[in-house]
Backbone as a printed PyTorch tensor [residue, N CA C, xyz], in Angstrom:
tensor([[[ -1.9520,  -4.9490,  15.6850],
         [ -3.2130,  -4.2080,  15.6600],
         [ -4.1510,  -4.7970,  16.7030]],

        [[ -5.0350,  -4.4730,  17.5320],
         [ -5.7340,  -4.6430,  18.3080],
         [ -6.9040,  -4.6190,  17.8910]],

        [[ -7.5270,  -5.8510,  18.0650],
         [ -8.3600,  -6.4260,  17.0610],
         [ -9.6800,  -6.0180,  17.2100]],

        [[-10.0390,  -5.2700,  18.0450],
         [-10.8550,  -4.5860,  18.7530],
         [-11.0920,  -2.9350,  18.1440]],

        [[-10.0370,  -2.7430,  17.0550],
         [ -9.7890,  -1.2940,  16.6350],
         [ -9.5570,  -2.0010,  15.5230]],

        [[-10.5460,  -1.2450,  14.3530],
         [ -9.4650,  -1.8390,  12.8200],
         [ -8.7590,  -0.7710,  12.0790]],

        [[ -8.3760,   0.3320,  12.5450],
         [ -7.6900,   0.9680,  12.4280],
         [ -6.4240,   1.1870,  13.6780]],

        [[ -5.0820,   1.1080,  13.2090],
         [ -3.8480,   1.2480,  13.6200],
         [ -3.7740,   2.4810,  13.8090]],

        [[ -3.7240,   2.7440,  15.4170],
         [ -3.8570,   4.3550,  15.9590],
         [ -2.7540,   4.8640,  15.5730]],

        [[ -1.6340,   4.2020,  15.7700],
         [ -0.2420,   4.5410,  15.4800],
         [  0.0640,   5.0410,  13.8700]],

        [[ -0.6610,   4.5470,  13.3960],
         [ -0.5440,   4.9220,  11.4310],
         [ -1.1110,   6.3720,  11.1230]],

        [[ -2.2970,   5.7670,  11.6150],
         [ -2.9080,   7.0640,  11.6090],
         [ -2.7110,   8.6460,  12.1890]],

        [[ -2.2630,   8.2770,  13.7850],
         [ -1.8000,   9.5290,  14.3320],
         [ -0.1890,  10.0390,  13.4670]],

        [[  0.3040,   9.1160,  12.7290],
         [  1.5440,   9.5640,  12.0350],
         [  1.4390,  10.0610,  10.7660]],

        [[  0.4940,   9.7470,  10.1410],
         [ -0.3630,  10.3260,   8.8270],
         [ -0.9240,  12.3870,   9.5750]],

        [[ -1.4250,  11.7180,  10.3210],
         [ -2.2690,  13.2020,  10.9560],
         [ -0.6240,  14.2000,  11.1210]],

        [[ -0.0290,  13.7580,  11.8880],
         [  1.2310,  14.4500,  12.1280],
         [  2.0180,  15.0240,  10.7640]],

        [[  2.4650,  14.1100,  10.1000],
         [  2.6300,  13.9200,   8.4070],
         [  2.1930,  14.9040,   7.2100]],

        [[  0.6570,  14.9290,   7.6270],
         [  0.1970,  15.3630,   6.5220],
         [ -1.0240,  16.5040,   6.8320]],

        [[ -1.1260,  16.6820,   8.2010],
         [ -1.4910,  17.5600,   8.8660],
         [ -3.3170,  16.9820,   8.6250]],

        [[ -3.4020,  17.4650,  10.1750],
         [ -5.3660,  16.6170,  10.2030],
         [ -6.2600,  17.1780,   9.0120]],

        [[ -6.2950,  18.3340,   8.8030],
         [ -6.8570,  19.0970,   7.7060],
         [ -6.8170,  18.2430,   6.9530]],

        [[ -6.0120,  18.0020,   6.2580],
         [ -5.9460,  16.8710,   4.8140],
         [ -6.3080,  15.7570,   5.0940]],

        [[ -5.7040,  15.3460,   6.3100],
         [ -6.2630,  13.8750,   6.5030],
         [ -8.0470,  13.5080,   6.4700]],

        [[ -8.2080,  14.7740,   7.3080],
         [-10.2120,  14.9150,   7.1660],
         [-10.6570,  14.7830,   5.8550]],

        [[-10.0000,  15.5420,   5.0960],
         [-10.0840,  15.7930,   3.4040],
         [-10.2180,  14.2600,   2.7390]],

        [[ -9.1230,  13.5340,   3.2740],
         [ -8.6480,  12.0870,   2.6640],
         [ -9.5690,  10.9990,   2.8420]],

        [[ -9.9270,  11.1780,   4.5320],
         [-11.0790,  10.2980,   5.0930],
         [-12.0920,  10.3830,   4.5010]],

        [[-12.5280,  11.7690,   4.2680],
         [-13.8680,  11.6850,   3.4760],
         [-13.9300,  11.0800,   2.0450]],

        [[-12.8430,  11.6530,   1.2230],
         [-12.8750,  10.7820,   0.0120],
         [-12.8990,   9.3240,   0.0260]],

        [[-12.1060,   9.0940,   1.2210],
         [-12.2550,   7.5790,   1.2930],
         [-13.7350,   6.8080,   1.4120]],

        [[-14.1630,   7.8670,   2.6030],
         [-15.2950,   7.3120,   3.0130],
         [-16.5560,   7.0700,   1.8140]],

        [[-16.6380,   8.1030,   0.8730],
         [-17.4470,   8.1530,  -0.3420],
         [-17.1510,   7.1240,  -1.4230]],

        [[-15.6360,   6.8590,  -1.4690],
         [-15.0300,   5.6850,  -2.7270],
         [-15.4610,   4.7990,  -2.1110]],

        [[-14.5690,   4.1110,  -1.0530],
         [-15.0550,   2.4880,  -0.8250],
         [-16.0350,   1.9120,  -0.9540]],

        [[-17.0500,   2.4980,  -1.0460],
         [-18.3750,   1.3910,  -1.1830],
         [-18.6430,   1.2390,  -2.7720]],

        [[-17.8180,   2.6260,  -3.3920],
         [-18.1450,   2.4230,  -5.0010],
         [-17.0900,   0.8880,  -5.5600]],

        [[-15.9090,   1.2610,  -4.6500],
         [-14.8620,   0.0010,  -4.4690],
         [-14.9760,  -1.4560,  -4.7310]],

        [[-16.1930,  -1.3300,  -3.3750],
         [-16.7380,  -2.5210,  -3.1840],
         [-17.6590,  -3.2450,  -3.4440]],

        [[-18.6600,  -1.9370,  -4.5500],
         [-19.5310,  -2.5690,  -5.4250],
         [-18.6910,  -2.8200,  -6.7430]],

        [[-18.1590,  -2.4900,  -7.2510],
         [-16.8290,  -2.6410,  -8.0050],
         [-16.2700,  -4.0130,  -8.6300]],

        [[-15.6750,  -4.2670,  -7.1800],
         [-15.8360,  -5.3170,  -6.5920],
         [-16.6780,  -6.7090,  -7.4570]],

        [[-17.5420,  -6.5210,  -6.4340],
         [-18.8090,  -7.4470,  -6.9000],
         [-19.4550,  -7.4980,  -8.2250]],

        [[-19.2500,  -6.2590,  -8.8980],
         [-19.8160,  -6.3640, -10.1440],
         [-18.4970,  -7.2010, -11.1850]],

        [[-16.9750,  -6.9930, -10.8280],
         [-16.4900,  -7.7010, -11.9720],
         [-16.3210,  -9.2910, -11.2920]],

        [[-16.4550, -10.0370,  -9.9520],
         [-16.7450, -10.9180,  -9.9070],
         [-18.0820, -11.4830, -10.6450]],

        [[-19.0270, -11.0540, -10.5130],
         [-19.8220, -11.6790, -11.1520],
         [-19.9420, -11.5120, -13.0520]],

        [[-18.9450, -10.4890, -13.5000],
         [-18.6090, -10.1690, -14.9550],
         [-17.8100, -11.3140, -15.5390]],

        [[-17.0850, -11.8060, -14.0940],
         [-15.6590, -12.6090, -14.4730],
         [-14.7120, -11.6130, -15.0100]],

        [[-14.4540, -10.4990, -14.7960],
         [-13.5600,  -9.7730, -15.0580],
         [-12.2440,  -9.3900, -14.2300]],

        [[-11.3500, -10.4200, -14.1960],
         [-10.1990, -10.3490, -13.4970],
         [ -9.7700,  -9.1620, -13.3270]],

        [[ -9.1080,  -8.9260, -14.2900],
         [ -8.5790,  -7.0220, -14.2030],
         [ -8.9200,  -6.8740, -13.2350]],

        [[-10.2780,  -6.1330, -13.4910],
         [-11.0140,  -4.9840, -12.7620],
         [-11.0750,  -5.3160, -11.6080]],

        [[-11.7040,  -6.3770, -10.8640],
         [-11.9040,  -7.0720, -10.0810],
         [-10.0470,  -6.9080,  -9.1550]],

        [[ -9.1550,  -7.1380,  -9.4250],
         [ -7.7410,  -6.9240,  -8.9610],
         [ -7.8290,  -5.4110,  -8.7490]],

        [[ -8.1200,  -4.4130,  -9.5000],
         [ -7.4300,  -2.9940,  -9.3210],
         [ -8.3610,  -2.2380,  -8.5540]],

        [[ -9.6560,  -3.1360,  -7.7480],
         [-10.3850,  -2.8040,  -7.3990],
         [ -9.7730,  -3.0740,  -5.7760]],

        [[ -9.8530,  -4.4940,  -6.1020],
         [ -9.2210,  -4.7640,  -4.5150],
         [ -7.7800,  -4.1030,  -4.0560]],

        [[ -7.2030,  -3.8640,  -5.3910],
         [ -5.7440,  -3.0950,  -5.0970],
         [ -5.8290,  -1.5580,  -4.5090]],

        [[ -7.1780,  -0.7540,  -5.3630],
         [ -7.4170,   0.2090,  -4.4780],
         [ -7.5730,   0.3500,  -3.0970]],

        [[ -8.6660,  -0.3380,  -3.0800],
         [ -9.3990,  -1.0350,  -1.7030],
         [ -8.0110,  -1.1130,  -0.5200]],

        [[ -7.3730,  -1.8820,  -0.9380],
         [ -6.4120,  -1.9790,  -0.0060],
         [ -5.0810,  -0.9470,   0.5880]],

        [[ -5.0960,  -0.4900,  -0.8240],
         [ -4.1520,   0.8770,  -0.6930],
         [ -4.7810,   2.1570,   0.2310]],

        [[ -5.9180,   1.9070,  -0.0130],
         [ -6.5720,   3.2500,   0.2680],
         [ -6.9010,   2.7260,   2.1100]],

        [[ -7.0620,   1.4880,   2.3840],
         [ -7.3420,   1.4290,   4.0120],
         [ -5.8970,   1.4290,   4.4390]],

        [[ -5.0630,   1.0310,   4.1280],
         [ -3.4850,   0.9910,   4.6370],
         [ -2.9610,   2.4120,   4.8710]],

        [[ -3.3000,   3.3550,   4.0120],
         [ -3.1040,   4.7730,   4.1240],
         [ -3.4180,   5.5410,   5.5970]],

        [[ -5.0790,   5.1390,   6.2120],
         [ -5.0890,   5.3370,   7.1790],
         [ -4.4990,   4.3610,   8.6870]],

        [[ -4.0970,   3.3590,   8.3540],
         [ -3.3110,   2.3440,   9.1250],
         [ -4.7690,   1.1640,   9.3410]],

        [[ -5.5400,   0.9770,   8.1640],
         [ -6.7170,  -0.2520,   7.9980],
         [ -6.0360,  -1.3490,   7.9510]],

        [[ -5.8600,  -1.8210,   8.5140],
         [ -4.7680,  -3.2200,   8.4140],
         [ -5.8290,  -4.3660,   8.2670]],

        [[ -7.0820,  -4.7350,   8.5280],
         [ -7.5830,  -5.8130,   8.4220],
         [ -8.4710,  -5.5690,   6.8070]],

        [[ -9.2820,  -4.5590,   6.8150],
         [ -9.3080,  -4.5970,   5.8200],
         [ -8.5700,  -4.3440,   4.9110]],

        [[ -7.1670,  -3.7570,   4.6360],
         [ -6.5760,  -3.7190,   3.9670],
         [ -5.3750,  -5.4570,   3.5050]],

        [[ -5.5550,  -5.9860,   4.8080],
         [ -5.1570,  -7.3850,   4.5100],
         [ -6.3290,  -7.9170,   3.7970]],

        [[ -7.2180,  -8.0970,   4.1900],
         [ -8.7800,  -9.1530,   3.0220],
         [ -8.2220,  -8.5200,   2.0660]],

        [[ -8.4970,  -7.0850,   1.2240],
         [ -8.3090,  -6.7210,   0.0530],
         [ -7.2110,  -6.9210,  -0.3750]],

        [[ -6.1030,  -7.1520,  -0.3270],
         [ -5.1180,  -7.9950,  -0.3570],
         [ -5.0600,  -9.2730,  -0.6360]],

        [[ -5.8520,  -9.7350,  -0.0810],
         [ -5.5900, -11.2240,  -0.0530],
         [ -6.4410, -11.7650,  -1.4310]],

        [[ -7.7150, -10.7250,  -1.5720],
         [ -8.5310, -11.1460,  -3.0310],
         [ -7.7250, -10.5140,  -4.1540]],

        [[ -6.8140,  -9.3310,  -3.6940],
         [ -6.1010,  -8.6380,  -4.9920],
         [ -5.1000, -10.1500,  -5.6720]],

        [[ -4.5350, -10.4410,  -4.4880],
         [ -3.2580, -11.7680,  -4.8970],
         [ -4.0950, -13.0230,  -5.3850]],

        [[ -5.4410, -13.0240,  -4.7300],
         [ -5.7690, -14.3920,  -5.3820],
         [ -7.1010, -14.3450,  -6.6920]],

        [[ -6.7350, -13.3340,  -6.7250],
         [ -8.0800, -12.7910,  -7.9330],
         [ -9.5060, -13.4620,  -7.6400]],

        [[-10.4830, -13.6300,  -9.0420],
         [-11.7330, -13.9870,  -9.0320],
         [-11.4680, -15.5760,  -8.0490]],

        [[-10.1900, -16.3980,  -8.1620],
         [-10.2200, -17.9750,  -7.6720],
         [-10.6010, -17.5390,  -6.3440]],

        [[-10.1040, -16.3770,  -5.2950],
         [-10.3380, -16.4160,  -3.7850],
         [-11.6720, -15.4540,  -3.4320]],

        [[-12.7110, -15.2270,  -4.4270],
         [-13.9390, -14.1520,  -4.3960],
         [-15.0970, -15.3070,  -3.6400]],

        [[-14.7860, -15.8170,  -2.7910],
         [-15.7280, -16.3930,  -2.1400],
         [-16.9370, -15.2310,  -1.5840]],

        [[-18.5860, -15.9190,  -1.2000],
         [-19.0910, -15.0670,  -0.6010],
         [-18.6670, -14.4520,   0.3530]],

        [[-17.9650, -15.6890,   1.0680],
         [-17.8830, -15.4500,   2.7270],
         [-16.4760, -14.3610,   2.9020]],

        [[-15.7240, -14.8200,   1.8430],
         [-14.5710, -13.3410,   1.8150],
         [-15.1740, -11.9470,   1.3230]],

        [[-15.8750, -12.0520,   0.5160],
         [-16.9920, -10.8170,   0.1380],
         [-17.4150, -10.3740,   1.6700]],

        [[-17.9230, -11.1240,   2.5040],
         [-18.8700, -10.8340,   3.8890],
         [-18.0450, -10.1050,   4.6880]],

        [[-16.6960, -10.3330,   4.5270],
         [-15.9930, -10.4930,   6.0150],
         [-15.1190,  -9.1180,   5.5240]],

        [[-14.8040,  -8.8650,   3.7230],
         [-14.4050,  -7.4960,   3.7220],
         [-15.8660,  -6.6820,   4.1060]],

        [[-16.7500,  -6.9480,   3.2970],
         [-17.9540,  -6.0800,   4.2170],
         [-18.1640,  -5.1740,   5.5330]],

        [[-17.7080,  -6.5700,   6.0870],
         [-18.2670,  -6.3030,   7.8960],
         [-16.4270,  -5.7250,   7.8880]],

        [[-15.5900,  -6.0470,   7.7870],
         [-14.2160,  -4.8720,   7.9390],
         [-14.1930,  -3.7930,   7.9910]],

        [[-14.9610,  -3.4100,   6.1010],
         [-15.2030,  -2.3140,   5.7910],
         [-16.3610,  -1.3240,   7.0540]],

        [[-17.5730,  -2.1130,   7.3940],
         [-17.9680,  -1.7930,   8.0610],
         [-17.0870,  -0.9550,   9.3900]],

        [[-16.8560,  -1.8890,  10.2460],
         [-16.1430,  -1.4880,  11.2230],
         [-14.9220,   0.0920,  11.0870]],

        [[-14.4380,  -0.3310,   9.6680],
         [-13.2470,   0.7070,   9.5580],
         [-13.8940,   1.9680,   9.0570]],

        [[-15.3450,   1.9970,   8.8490],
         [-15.3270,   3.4730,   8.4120],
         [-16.4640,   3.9830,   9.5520]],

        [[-16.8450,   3.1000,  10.2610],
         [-17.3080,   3.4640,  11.8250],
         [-15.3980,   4.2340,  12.6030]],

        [[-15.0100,   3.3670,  11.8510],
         [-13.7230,   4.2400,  13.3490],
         [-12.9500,   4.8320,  12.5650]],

        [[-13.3300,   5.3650,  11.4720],
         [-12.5550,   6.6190,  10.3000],
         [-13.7860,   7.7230,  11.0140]],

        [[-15.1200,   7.9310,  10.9930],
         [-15.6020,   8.3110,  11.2910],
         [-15.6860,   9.0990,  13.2060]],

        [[-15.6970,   7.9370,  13.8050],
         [-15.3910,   8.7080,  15.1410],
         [-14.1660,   9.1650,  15.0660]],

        [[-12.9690,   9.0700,  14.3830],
         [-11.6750,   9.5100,  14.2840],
         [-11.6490,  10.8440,  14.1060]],

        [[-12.9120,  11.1880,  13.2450],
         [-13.1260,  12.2050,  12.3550],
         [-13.5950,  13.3670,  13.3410]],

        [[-14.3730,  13.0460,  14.2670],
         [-15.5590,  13.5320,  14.8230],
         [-15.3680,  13.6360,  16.6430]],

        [[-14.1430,  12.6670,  16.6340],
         [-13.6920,  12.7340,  18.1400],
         [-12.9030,  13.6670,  18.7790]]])
């Protein structure tokens, strides 16, 4: 992945091909509306201490950026799904943030380009 893009053009243009852009627009947008519920989600069962939730949150999270070929954020969310509330640092909180950030800036021009 080119770290400069956090979306995998190659995933994505094979999804678009796949599943035809129509749907994919359809998909992006749902995405674009969930993740932040995700990722407050997120944060609310870290601070609940609620393992579960806190896992099926990041398990979404991650499923759902891998779909469009999100590989970085879909690795962080990953990496808090496997290490539960023990790896919920702020600074891993920050850095899916600013991921998330980036990946729905370039779900968006994807969308729109």
């Amino acid at each position: 992945m080119n770290p400069a893009n956090p979306i995998d053009l190659a995933v994505f243009e094979e999804l678009c091909d796949t599943a035809g852009a129509d749907f994919v627009a359809e998909l992006v947008g749902t995405f674009l509306e969930e993740a932040p519920l995700l990722l407050s989600e997120l944060r609310e069962a870290r601070a609940a201490g609620a393992s579960p939730r806190f896992q099926r949150a990041a398990h979404s999270l991650k499923s759902n950026a891998q779909t469009f070929g999100g590989s970085e954020l879909g690795g962080l969310a990953r990496e808090l799904e496997l290490g539960g509330l023990d790896s919920a640092s702020d600074e891993r909180l920050q850095a899916l943030d600013a991921a998330w950030q980036r990946t729905a800036a370039t779900l968006k021009e994807l969308q729109h380009g």
